[in-house]
N, C-alpha and C positions, 0 to 999 in steps of 0.2 A: 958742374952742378946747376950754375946756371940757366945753363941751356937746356938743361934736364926740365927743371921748373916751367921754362918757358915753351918747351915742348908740350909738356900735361896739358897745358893750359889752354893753347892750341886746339886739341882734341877734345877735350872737357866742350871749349867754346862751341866747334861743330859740331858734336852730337846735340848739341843744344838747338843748333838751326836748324839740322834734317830733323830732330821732333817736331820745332815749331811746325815745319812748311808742311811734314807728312800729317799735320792734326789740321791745318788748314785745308789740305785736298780733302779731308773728308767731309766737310762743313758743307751745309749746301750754300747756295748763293743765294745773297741777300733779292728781295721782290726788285726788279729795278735794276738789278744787274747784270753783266753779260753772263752769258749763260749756253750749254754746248743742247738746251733740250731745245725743242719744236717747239714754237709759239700754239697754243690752244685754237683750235680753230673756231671761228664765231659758226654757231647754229642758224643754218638759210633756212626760211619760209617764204614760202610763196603765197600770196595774199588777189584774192580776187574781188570784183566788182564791176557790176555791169553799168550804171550809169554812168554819164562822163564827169571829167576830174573835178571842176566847180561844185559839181553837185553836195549835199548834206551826206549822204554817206561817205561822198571819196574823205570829205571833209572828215569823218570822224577816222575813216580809215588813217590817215595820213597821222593822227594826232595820237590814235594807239598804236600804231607805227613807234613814232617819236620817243614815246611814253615805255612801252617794252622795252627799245634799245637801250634807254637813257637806266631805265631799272633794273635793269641785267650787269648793267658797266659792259654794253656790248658783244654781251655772249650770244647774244641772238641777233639775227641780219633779217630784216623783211624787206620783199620786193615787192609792191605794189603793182596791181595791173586794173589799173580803172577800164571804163568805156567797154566791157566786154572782149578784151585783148586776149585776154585767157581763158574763162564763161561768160555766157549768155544768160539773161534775168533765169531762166525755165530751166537750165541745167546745171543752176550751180549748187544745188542740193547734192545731185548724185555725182559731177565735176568732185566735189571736195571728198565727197563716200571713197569714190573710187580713186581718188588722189592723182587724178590732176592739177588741183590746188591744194594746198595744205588748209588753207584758209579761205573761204568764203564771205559774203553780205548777200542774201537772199529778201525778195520782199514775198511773204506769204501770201500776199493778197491777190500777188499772179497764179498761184495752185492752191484755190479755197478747199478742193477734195483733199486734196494730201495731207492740210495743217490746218487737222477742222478747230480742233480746240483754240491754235491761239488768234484765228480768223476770226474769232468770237470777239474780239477788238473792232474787229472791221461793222460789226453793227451798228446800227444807231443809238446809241447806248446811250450820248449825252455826252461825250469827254470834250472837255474843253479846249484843250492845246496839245504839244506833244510832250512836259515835263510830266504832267498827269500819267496820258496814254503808254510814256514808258517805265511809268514805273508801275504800272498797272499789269502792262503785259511780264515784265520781271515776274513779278508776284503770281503770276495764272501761271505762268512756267512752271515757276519753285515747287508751286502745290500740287499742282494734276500733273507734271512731266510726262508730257505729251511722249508716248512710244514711237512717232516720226522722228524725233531726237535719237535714237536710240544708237545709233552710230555712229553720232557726233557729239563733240563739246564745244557744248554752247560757251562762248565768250563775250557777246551782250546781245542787248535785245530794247526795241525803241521803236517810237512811232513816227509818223508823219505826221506835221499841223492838223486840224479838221480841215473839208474840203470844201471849195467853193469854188461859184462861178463866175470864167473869165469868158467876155464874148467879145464879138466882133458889133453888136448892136445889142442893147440893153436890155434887160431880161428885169422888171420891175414890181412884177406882179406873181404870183403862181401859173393863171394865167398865160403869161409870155413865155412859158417852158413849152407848153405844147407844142410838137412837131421838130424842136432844135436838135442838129446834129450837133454831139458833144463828143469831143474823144476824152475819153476816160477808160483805167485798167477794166479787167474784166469782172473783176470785183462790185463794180458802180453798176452795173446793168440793171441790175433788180432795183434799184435808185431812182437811176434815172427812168427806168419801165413806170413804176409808180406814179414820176411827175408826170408822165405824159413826153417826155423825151426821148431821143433816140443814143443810146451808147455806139459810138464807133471806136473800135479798139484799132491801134497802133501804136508802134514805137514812139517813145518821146522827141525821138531825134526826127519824123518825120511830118510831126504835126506843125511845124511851121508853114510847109510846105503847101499841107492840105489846107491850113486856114488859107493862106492866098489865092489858093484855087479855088475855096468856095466847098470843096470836098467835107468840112466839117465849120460850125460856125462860130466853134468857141470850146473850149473843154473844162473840164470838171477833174479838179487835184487842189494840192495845198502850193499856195499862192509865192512860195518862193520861188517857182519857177516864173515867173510873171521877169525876177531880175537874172535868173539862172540859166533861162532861153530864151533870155529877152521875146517873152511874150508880150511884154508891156508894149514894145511897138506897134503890136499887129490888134493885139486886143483892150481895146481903150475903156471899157466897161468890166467892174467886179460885183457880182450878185455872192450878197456876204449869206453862206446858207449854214455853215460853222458843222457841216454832219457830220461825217465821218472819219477817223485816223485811218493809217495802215498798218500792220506789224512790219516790223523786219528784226531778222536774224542774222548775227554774226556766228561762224562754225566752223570746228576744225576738226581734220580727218583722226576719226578717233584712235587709230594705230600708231598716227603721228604724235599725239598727246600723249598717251602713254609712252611713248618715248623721251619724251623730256626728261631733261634729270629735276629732281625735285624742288628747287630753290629756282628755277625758272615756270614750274607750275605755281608758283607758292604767288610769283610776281602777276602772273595773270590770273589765277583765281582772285586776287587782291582789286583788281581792275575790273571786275563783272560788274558791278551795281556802281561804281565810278561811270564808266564809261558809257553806263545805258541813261543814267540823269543824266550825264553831261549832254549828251547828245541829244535829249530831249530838250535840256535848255538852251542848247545851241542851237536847234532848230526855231522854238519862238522867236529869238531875239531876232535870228535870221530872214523867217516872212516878216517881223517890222522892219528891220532894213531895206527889205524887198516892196513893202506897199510903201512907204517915205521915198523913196525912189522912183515909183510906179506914178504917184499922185502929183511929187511934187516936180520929176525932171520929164515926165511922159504925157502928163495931164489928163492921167486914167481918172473916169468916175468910181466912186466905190458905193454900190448900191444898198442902203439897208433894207430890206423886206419891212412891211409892215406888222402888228403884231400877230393878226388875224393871218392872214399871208406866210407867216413862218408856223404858224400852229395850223395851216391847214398842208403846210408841207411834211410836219412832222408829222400827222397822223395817217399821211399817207404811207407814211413807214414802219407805221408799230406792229403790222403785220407779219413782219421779217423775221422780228426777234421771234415770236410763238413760232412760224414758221422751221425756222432753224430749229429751237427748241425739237420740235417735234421728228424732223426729218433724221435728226443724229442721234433721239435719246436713247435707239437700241446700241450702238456701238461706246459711246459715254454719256455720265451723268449731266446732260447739259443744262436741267437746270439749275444747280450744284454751283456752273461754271458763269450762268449768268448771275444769279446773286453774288458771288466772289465778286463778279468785276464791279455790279454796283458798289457794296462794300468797299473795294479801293478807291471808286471813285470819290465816294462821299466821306471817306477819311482825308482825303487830301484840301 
């Protein structure tokens, strides 16, 4: 009878385990624990850029880089390709359309026909820095959405400091512009045409070159290259003339974007107006690091123009804007586009 007792008991006990263990196999596994499924694979993008990696763009590249992975919890992988390793400045519009890059950095100001509305920056408008310029250009985006976009998602958008002059001999006057070879984008021509100077266009990579030869005697850009290309060596004089920004855009291949799953769009639509200030503020702080350095370990002059001297350079400009105005207003409302940008300006 005993053993009877102690038999039940037996079997009572093991039907009790095989339910345990069989309600445990059905459970899924805790986050964190071993597990028979495939680890999720991180989503690759590929990210281009044509300047080299010091530069303010790679700079901003690198940071929403960082900022994406970090915001995802690494659902997303980007590879960075500065210096034109992947696109060249001129092809990375249609490079990213036609998805060789997933993602882009473009400067508008090298194809003014293509991206006439947010070129509209590039005037002499008056902006002061590039926290301004890029929230300026944000804002011309959002409201006219320029149909050059149309096949991509824009993911920020920002400017370059105002532009001035670095020479190899002093430029002090209005005056002292006459006849100077200046390398500047193609953008500067009608600029420098008005001061009485000459625009030579080339790559940023090879203007060191031509200043030592004499080929060009100083160029016309925003002055963090002075520490960026160590220009400050070669060009020991800055003519402060503070005129004009450039746009640039950051874009990704619009088949690609719609492919994201939602809560990775949600992370970088979140990042559009983040990353366009930030990068506007990072640039100013960046040409003062650049002229503090320039002045005080190169022993650059920095020239101010007088006030006569700055106001007869500026009206040798105000032509441009009517100019423009008029040359675009059959295709858009341009002057629509130029009161907006005063408006931003003068809210800022």
């Amino acid at each position: 009878m005993k053993a009877d007792v102690t038999l039940k008991t037996l079997v009572v006990a093991m039907a009790l385990i095989i339910a345990v263990c069989g309600c445990k196999k059905d459970d899924a596994p805790a986050a964190g624990e071993g597990s028979d499924a495939a680890p999720v694979k991180a989503i690759k993008l590929s990210y281009a850029n044509f300047p080299p990696a010091p530069t303010f763009p790679c700079v901003q590249m690198e940071r929403w880089k960082d900022e994406v992975e970090k915001r995802t919890g690494g659902a997303v992988e980007i590879n960075t390709y500065p210096g034109g390793s992947l696109l060249e400045a001129k092809d990375m519009m249609d490079g990213v359309i036609s998805g060789q890059a997933d993602i882009g950095c473009l400067c508008m100001a090298y194809q003014p026909g293509r991206f006439v509305v947010t070129n509209a920056l590039s005037l002499p408008l008056g902006i002061e820095d590039a926290a301004t310029g890029s929230k300026a250009l944000l804002k011309l985006y959002q409201q006219f959405e320029p149909e050059e976009f149309a096949d991509v998602k824009v993911l920020a958008m920002f400017t370059t400091a105002p532009s001035n002059i670095m020479s190899k001999k002093p430029v002090r006057t209005a005056a002292d512009m006459k006849g100077v070879n200046l390398r500047a984008s193609g953008g500067a021509a009608r600029i420098l045409e008005a001061w009485g100077a000459n625009q030579v266009g080339m790559p940023m990579s090879e203007t060191p070159e031509a200043l030592q030869k004499g080929v060009v005697e100083g160029l016309f850009s925003s002055l963090e290259v002075m520490k960026d290309f160590k220009y400050a060596d070669i060009c020991k004089y800055v003519t402060m003339t503070d005129t004009v920004v450039y746009p640039f855009a950051v874009v990704m291949n619009r088949q690609k974007w719609q492919s994201l799953p939602e809560d990775v769009k949600a992370v970088m639509e979140d990042m559009i107006e983040e990353q366009s200030l930030w990068t506007g503020e990072y640039m100013d702080e960046h040409v003062n690091e650049s002229m503090e350095y320039s002045t005080g370990e190169q022993g650059v002059e920095v020239i101010e123009l007088s006030a006569q001297d700055k106001a007869e350079l500026d009206a040798m400009l105000a032509p441009m804007v009517v100019e423009w105005i008029q040359q675009n207003s059959a295709e858009i409302d341009t002057q629509a586009i130029i009161t907006a940008i005063k408006e931003y300006i003068s809210s800022e």
